[in-house]
C-alpha positions in Angstrom: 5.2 39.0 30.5 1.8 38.8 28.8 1.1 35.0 29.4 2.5 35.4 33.1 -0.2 37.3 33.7 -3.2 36.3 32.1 -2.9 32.7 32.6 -0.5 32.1 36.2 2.1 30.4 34.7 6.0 30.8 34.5 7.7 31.3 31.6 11.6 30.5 30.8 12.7 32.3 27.5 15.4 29.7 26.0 15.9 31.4 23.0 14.0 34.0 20.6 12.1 30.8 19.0 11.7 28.4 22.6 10.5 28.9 25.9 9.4 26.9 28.6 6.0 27.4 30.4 5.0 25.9 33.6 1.6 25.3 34.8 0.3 23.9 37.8 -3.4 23.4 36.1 -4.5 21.7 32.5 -6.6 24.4 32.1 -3.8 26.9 31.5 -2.1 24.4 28.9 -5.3 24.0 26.8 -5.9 27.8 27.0 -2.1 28.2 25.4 -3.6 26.5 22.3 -5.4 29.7 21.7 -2.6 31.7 21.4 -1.4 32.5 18.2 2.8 32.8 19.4 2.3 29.4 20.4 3.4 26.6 17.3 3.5 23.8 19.3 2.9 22.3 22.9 4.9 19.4 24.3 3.9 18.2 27.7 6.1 16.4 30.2 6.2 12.8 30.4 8.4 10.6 33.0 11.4 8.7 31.6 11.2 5.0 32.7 13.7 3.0 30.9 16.9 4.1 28.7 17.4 2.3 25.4 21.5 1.8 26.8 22.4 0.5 22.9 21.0 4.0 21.6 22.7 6.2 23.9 25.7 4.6 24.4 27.9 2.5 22.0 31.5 0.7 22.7 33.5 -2.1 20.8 
């Protein structure tokens, strides 16, 4: 795959409009900004606390 190769990163194909990519280095996630397949980029954050009354409702 083209952006397996040119920038070291693994890509997971989801479905024909999502894919994940994996990079071990900022420098391949700011050179994905120049491609033009690319609509947007989300990067990971760490879930510290759950909302429990927006997840989960009981009477």
């Amino acid at each position: 795959m083209k952006l397996e190769n040119e920038l070291s990163v693994s890509v997971e194909i989801m479905s024909p409009a999502y894919a994940i990519i994996v990079s071990t280095n900022k420098e391949s996630i700011e050179q994905l900004k120049n491609y033009t397949e690319i609509e947007e980029i989300e990067e990971p954050f760490t879930l510290e606390a759950q909302d429990v009354t927006s997840s989960y409702y009981s009477r």
